[in-house]
N, C-alpha and C positions, 0 to 999 in steps of 0.2 A: 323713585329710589331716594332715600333718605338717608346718610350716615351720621357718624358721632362729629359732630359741631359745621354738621354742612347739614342745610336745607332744601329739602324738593323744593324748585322752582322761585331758591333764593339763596343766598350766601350768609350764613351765621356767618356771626360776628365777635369772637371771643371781645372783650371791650375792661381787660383785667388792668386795674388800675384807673378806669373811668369813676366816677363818684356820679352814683345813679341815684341814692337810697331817699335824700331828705326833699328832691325835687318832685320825683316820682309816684310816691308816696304821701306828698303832703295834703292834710287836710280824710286819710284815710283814716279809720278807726282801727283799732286793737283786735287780734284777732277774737271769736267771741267762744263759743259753749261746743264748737262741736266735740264730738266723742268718736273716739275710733272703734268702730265695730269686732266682732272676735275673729276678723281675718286682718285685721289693721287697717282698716277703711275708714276716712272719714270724710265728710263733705262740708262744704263753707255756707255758711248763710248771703244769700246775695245781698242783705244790707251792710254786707262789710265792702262792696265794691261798688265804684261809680256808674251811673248808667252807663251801656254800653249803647257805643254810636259809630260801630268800624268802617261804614259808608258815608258819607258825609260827602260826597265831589271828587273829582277827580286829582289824579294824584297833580301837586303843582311842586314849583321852586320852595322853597324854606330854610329858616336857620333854625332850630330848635337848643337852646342852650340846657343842660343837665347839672346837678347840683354840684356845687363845690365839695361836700361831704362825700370821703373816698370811701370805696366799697367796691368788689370784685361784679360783671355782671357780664352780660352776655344779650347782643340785638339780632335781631333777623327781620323779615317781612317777608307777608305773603301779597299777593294781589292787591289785597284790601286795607292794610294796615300795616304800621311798624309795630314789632312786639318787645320788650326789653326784660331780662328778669332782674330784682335784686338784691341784694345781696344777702337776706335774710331767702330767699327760694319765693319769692313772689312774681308777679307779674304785671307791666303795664301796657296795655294798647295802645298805640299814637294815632291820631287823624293823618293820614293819607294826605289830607287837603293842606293841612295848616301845621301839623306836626306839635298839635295840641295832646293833652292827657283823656282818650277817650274814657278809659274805664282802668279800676285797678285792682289785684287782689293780694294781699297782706299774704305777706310770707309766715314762716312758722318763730322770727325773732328770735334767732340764733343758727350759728353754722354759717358756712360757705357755700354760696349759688353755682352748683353745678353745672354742665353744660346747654344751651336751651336746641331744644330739637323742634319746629313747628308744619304742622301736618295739615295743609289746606285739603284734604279731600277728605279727614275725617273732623273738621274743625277742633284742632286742639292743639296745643303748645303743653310742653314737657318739661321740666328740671328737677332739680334734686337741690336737697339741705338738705346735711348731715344725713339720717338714714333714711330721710322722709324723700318718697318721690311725689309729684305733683303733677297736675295738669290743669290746663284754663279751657273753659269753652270760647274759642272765639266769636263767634258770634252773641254769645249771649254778656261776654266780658265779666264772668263770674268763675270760681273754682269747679271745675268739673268732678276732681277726687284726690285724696292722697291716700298714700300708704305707705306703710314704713316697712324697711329691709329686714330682716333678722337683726338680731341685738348685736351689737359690734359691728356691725357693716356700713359702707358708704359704697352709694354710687360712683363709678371712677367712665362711663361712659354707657350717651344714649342712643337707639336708634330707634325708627320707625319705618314701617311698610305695614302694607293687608290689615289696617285695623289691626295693628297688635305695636306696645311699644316694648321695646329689651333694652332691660337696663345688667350691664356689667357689674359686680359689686365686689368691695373687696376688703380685707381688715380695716378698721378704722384706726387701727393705733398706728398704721404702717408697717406691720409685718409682713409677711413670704409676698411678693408679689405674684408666684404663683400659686397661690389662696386665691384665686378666682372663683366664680359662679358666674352664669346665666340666668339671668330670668326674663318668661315672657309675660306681660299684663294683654289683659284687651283694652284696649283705646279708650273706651264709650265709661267705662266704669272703674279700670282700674283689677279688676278681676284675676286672679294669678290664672295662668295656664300650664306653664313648668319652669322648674328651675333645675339645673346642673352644676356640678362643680365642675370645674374643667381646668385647666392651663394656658394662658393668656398672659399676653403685653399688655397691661392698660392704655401704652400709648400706640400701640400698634396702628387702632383701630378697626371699623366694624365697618358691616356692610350686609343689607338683607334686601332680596326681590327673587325672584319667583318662587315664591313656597321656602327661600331658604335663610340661612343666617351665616355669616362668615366671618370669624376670628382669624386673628395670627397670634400664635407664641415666640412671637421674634424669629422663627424660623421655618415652622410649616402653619401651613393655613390647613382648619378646619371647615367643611360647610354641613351644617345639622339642619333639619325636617324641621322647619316654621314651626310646624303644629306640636310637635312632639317633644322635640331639642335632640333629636337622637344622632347621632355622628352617619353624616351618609357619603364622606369623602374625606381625604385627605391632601395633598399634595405629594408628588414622589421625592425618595432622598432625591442631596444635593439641591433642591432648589427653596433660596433663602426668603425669607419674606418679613425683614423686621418690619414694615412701613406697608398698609393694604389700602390703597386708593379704590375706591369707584364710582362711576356714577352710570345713568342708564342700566346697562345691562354687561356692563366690562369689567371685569377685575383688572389690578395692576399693583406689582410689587414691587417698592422701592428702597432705597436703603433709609436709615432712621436719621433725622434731623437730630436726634439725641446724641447721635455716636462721638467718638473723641477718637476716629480713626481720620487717617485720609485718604483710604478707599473704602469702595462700598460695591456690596451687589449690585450687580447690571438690571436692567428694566426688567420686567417680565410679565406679559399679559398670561393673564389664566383662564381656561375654560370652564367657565359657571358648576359644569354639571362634572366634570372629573378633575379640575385642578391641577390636569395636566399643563404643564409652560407651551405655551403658540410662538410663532414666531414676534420677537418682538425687534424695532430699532435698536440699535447700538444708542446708549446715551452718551453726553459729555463727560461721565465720569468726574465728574463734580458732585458735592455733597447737597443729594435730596433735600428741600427745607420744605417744601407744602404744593401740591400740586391739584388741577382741579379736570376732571375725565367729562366730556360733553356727551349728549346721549347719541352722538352718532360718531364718539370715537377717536375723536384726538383729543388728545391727552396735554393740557400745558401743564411745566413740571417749571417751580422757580428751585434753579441751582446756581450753589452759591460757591466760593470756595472755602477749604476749611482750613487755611493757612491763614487768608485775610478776608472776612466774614463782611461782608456787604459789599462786595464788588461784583453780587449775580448778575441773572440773567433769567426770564421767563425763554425758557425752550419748546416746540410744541412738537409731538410725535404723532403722526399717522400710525392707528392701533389695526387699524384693517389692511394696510398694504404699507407693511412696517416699515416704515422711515421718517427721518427728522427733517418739517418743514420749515422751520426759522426760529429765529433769534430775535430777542428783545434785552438788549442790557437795561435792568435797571436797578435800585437798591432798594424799590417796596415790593415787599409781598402783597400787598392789599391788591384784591385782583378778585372778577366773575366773570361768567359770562350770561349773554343775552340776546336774543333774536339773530343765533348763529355767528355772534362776534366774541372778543376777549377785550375785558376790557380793566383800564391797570391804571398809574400812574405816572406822567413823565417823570423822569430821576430827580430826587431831590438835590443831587449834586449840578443841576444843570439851571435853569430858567429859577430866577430869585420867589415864585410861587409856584410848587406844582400843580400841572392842570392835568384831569383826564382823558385819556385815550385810547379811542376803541379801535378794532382793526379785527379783519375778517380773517376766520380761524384757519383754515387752511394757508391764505396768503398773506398774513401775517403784518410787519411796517413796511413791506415793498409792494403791496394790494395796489391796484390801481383802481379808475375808473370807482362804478358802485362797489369794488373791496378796498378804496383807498381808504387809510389810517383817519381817522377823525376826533380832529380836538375838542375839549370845552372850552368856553369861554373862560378869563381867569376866574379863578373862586373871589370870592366874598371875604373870605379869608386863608390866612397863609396855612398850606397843608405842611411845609416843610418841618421839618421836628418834631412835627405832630403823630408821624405811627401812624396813618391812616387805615382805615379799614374799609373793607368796600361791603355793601350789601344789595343783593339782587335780589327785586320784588318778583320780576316773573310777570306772566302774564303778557300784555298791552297797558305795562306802567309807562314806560316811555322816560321813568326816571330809574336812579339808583340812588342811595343812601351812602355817604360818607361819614364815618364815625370818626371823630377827631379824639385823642386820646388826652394828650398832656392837659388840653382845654376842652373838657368834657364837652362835647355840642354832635348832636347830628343834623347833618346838610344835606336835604333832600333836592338833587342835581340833574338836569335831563339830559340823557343818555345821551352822549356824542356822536 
């Protein structure tokens, strides 16, 4: 399962305000002659990108520093690689080993980088500039295909499953937010399959696995036929859904990190195939900020308050035999998980460097024994101030990626 700015079998990494562009990209050529076909298709010549080398050794410790020139972008990894986009809607591969520049592909040089979405079982990485959507072949570290939205449109989020990617679109000047559409591409080429107008949060978010796709409009959840986009459910009145979590095979409905309330709707896990509300835990009744669902079911949700904003806590709920298993105060969001753990940062308000720590999902920083809580070593350098962001490669990496913000670097760190 893959959703809008979460990766199967890793944690995107929004990284807005990092300076990706003149590092990443140096020593890359102009984009060159391609032509968009009469469905708006077009393909990259692979001498505009480096050779691609995603395997190179096993994944180790590294500092990778990223350019001083600011520009919006977004990182993830999969098993084999870090992937970064920027800020023109391009793409860079990093060495695994060394957190070197494997390969690169030239954006379209202009517009704002979308969200990146990367899909190890169909090898391909996803974003959007302005109305152009993109894709990289990973393995071959070349442009897979683009194609462009409808005239006026921009992508506002992406997701991926079944070989198919959907990208949400919407005015480009900023009009009606709900001016919504759907559209579905196939993975390998970029191919339309269908597109709908619908009604939608763009910040809601998305969420698509077995044959299905699932929106929110801030208050009920739609879920439409993969193949088709046809509406095959709804949610019953009364039950609100501005904020759609999921991962595995669980939906979960939270209230919106946007709001400028100080309450919010209660939790609420859905059933996939009627969207009818299951029993869910009582939450803390604190304001949702970003939460991440494991595939077998507890849910850690960072809530914060909305009186005084960074004095949260990662909270973790059992989705199958609904109840809230512990608490984590801390003030970053940056957080994944990994080989059945959660794993975050100690508070920056505490220890003069924050260091990572991991702690096993159900029992949480009281684990003992093989679930006791486990530190890093101090960093290399100082996380505090920095906004950390975490990214999880998945697999038998045995590491995780730390994206530093203020001081654009990623620190590839073994798992605690």
């Amino acid at each position: 399962m893959r959703q809008m700015r979460w990766v199967r079998g890793a944690v995107p990494v929004s990284c807005a305000g990092a300076a990706l562009v003149g590092l990443l990209l140096g020593g890359c050529a102009p984009a060159g002659d391609a032509r968009p076909d009469k469905g708006g298709r077009t393909t990259a010549s692979p001498v505009h990108s480096a050779s691609a080398s995603p395997v190179d050794g096993p994944w180790r410790a590294w500092v990778s520093s990223l350019s001083a020139e600011k520009g919006p972008g977004a990182c993830g990894a999969t098993p084999h690689q870090v992937v970064c986009t920027t800020a023109s809607g391009g793409f860079v591969g990093r060495s695994r080993a060394d957190g070197t520049v494997n390969w690169a592909v030239p954006g379209s040089g202009g517009g704002k980088s979308g969200p990146l979405v990367l899909d190890s079982a169909d090898e391909r990485a996803f974003t959007s500039s302005e109305r152009v959507l993109r894709a990289a072949n990973l393995r071959r570290g070349v442009q897979a295909w683009s194609r462009q939205l409808p005239a006026g449109r921009v992508a506002v989020g992406l997701v991926a499953a079944d070989r198919t990617v959907y990208a949400l679109d919407a005015p480009s000047d900023g009009g009606d937010d709900t001016d919504l559409a759907l559209g579905a591409y196939r993975a390998s080429d970029g191919s339309p399959v269908w597109r709908e107008e619908l009604h939608a949060d763009p910040d809601g978010g998305l969420a698509a696995f077995g044959s299905r796709i699932y929106t929110t409009d801030g208050t009920k959840v739609t879920a439409r036929d993969a193949r088709t986009g046809t509406p095959t459910a709804t949610t019953p009145p009364g039950t609100e859904c501005p904020r759609l979590l999921s991962g595995g095979r669980y939906l979960v409905c939270t209230g919106s990190p946007a709001s400028a309330s100080d309450t919010f709707p209660p939790l609420r896990r859905l059933a996939p195939a009627t969207l009818r509300p299951l029993a869910t835990a009582e939450d803390s009744g604190m304001k949702p900020e970003s939460g991440l669902v494991s595939p077998k079911g507890v849910l850690v949700l960072y809530e914060d308050s909305a009186e005084d904003p960074g004095a949260g806590a990662w909270n973790a709920y059992d989705l199958e035999r609904p109840r809230r298993l512990w608490s984590y105060p801390t003030s970053s969001q940056g957080a994944g998980l990994a080989h059945g753990r959660f794993v975050t940062f100690t508070d920056a308000y505490g220890p003069p460097k924050s260091r990572l720590i991991s702690m096993d999902l159900r029992a949480g920083p009281e684990g003992t024994g093989a679930a006791a809580p486990r530190l890093s070593p101090p960093p290399r350098q100082a996380w505090d101030g920095e906004r950390p962001a975490l990214i999880v490669p998945g697999g038998d990496a045995g590491h995780v990626v730390v994206a530093a913000r203020i001081h654009p670097a990623l620190h590839s760190v073994p798992l605690p």
